[in-house]
C-alpha positions as CSV (number, residue, x, y, z in Angstrom):
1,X,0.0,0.0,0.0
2,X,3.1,2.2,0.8
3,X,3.7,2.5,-3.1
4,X,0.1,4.1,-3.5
5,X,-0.9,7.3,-3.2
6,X,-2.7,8.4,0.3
7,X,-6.6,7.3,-0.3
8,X,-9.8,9.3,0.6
9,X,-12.7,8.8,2.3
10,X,-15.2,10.9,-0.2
11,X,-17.8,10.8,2.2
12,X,-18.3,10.0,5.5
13,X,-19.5,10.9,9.2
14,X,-16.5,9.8,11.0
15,X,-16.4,13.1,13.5
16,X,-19.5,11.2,15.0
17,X,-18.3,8.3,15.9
18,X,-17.4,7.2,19.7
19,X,-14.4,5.9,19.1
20,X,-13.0,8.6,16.7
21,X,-9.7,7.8,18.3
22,X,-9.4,4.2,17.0
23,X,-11.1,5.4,13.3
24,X,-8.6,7.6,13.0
25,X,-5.7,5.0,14.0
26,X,-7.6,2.2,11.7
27,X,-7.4,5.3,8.9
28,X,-4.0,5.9,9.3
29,X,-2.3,2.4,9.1
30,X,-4.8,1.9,6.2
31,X,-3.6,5.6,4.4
32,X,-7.0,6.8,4.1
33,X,-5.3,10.6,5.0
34,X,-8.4,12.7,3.6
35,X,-11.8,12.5,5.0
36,X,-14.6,14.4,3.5
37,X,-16.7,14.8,6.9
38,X,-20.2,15.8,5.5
39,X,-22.5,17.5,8.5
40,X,-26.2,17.4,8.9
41,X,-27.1,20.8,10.1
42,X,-26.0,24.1,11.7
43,X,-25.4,22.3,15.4
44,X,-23.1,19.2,13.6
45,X,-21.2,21.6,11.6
46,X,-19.9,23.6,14.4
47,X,-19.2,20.1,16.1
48,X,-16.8,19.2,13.2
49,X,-15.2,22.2,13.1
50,X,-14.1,22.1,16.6
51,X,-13.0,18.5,15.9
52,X,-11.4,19.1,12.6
53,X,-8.5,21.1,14.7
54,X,-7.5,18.2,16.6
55,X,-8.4,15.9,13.5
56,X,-6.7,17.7,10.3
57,X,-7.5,14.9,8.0
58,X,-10.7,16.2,8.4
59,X,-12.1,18.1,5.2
60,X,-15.7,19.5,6.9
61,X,-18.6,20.1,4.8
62,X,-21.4,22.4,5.4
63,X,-24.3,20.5,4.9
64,X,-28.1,20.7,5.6
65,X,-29.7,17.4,5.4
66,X,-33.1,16.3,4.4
67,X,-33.9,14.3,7.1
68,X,-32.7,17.3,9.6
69,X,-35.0,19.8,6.8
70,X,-38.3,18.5,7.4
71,X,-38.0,18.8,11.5
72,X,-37.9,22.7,10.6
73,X,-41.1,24.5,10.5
74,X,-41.7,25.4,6.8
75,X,-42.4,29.0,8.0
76,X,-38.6,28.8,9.4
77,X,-36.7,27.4,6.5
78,X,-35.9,30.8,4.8
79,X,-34.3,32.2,8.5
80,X,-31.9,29.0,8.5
81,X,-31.1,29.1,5.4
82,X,-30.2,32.5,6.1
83,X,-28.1,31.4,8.5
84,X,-26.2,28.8,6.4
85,X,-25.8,31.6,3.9
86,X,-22.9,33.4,6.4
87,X,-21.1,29.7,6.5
88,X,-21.3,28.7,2.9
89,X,-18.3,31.2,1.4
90,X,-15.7,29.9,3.7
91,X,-16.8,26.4,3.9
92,X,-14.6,23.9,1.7
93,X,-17.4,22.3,0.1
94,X,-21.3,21.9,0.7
95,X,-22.9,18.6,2.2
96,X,-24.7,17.0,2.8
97,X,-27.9,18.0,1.0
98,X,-30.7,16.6,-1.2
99,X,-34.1,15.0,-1.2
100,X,-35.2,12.0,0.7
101,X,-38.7,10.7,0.0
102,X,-38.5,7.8,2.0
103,X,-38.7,10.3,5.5
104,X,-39.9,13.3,3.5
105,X,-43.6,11.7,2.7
106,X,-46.2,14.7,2.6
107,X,-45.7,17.2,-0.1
108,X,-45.4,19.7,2.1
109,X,-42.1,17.9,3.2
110,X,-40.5,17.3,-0.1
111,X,-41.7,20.9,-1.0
112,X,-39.2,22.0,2.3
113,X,-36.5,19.4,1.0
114,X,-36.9,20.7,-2.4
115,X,-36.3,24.4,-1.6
116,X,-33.4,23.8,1.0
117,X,-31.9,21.5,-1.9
118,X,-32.2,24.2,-4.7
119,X,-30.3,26.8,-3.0
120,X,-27.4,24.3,-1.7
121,X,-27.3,23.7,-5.7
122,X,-27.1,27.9,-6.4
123,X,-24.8,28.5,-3.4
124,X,-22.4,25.4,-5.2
125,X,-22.6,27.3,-8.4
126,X,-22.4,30.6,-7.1
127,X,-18.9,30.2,-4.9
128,X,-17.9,27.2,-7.1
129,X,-17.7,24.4,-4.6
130,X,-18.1,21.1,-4.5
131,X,-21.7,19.9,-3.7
132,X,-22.4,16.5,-1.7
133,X,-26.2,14.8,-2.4
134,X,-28.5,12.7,-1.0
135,X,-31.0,10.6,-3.1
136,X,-33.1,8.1,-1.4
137,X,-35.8,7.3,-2.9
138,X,-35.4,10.7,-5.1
139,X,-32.9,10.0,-7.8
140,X,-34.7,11.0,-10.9
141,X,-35.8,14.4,-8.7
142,X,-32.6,15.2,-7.4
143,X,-30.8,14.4,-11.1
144,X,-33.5,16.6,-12.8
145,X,-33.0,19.6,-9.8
146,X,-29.4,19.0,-10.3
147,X,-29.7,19.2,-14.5
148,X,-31.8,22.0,-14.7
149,X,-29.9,24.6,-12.0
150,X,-26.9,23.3,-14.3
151,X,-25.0,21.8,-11.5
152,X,-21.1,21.4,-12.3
153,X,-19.3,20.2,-9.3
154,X,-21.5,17.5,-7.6
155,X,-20.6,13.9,-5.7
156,X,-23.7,12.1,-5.8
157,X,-23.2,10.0,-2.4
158,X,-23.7,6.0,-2.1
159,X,-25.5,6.2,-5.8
160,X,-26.7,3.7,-8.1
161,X,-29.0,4.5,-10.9
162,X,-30.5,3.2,-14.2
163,X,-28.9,3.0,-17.5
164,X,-30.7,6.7,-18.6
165,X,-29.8,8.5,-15.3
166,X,-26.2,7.1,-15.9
167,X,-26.0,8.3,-18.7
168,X,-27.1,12.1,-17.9
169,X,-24.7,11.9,-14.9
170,X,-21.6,10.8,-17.6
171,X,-22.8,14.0,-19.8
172,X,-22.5,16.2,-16.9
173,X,-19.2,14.9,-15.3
174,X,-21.0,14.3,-12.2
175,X,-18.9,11.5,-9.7
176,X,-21.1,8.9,-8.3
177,X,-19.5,7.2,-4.7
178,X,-19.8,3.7,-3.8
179,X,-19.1,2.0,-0.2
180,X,-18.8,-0.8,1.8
181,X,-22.0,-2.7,0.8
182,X,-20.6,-3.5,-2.6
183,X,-18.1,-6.1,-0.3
184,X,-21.1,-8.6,-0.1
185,X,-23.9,-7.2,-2.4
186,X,-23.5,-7.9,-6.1
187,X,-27.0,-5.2,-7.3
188,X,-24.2,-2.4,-8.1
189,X,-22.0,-4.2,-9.7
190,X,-23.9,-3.5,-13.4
191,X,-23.4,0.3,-12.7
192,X,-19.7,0.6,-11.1
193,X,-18.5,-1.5,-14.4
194,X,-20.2,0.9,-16.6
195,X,-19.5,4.0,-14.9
196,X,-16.2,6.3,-15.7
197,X,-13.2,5.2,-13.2
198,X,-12.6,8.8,-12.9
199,X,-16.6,9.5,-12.4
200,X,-16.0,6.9,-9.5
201,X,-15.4,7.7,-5.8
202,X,-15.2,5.8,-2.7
203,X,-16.5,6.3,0.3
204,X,-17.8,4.7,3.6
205,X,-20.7,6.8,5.1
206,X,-18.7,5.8,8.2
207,X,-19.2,5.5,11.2
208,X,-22.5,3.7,10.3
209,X,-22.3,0.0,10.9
210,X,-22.2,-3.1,7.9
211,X,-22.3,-6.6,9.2
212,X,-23.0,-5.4,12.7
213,X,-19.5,-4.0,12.8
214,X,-19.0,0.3,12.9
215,X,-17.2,1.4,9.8
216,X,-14.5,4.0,9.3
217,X,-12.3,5.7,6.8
218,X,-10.3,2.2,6.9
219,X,-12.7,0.8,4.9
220,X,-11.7,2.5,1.5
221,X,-8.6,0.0,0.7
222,X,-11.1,-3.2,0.9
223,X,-13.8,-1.0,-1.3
224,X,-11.2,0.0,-3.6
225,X,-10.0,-3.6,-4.5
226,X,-13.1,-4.6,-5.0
227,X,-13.5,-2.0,-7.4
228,X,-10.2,-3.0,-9.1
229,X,-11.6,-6.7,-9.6
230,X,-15.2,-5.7,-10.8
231,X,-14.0,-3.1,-13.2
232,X,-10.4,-4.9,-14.4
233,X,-8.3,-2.4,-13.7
234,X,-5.0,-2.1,-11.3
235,X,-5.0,-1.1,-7.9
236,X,-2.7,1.6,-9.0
237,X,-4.8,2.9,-11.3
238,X,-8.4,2.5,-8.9
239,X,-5.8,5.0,-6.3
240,X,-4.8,7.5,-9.1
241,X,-8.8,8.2,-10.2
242,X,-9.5,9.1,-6.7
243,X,-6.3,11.4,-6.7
244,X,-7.9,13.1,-9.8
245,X,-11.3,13.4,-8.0
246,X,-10.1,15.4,-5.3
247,X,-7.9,17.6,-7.2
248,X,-10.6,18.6,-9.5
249,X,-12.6,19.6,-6.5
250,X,-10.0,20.2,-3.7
251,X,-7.1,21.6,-6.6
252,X,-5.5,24.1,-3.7
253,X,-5.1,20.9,-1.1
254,X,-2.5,18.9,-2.0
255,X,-2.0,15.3,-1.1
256,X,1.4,14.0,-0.2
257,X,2.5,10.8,-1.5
């Protein structure tokens, strides 16, 4: 592994995690040496960036999730977002953000989601950063929001799609991530071979648990073989598309062989 590049974690959670000490250990011997720490809300973000000092690995997103969106009152979504507006210009990149219809039922909800998601999309293009997005149960939604604001720098996180969505994300040079579950779960497989190596991140949604076991950064190397077996290419080559990912969106932030 020594002869690779370091590897990144494109997104995960990891500043949440109870034993952050041991991740971060796990991470190191493994050379996962970037973590793209997406945060949930106002309150999470403010926790990672207190964190981030003591963990510099730590790349910390400003994020506003669905989920955390529809527990606002809609007649208080426009004073948050306010709010996220005087964080957005410094922040390194935006995340996490999207739709999610499975929580977000009533249309009232996805309406919330909707808006919130829209102006996380005009903020990305606006200061030219990065944008991290959720889909559940919203793909064709949040690939349609995401076409028609004319989104350029988007990571669509833990995605799988249909042959037509892949293709739109392809034409817009949008990277898709992929995690642990594609260790034991062959339904992705189909969509990882046909999409773009350098369209193709990693990432481990850590410190969320697979096989009853917490994950963390660590978790890259095994996701990234995998990768290497399903799509035929080196290991070498697996590591320099994900050095190319984060220099197109992280181009001032070096990584150190």
């Amino acid at each position: 592994m020594n002869s690779l590049s370091p590897w990144v974690d494109f997104h995960t959670h990891i500043l949440d995690s109870p034993s952050l000490d041991e991740a971060r250990a796990a991470a190191k011997k493994a050379h996962v040496e970037r973590w793209l720490v997406n945060s949930v809300d106002l309150e999470n973000e403010s926790k990672h960036q207190a964190l981030a000092k003591k963990y510099p690995e730590a790349i910390v997103g400003v994020g506003w999730h669905p989920e955390q969106v529809i527990e606002v009152s809609a007649s208080d979504i426009s004073s948050v977002l306010k709010k996220f507006s005087t964080r957005v210009k410094a922040a390194p990149y935006l995340g996490e953000t999207g739709l999610d219809f499975l929580y977000g039922k009533t249309e009232a909800q996805q309406t919330a989601q909707r808006k919130v998601f829209a102006q996380f999309i005009e903020w990305s293009n606006e200061h030219e950063k990065l944008i991290q997005v959720h889909t559940r149960h919203a793909k064709q939604e949040a690939l349609d929001m995401l076409d028609d604001h004319k989104a350029e720098r988007v990571i669509l996180h833990w995605f799988n799609g249909n042959k037509k969505q892949q293709g739109l994300i392809v034409r817009n040079n949008w990277v898709c991530t992929v995690g642990p579950t594609i260790l034991n779960s062959p339904h992705v497989d189909k969509f990882i071979v046909a999409q773009p190596l350098e369209l193709l991140g990693l990432e481990t949604d850590s410190p969320i648990p697979f096989d009853n076991k917490s994950s963390d950064p660590s978790w890259i190397v095994p996701v990234a073989r995998r990768v290497s077996e399903l799509k035929n290419v080196s290991l070498v080559q697996v590591n320099g598309a994900q050095q190319g990912i984060f220099s197109r969106f992280f181009p001032q932030m070096a990584i150190k062989h």
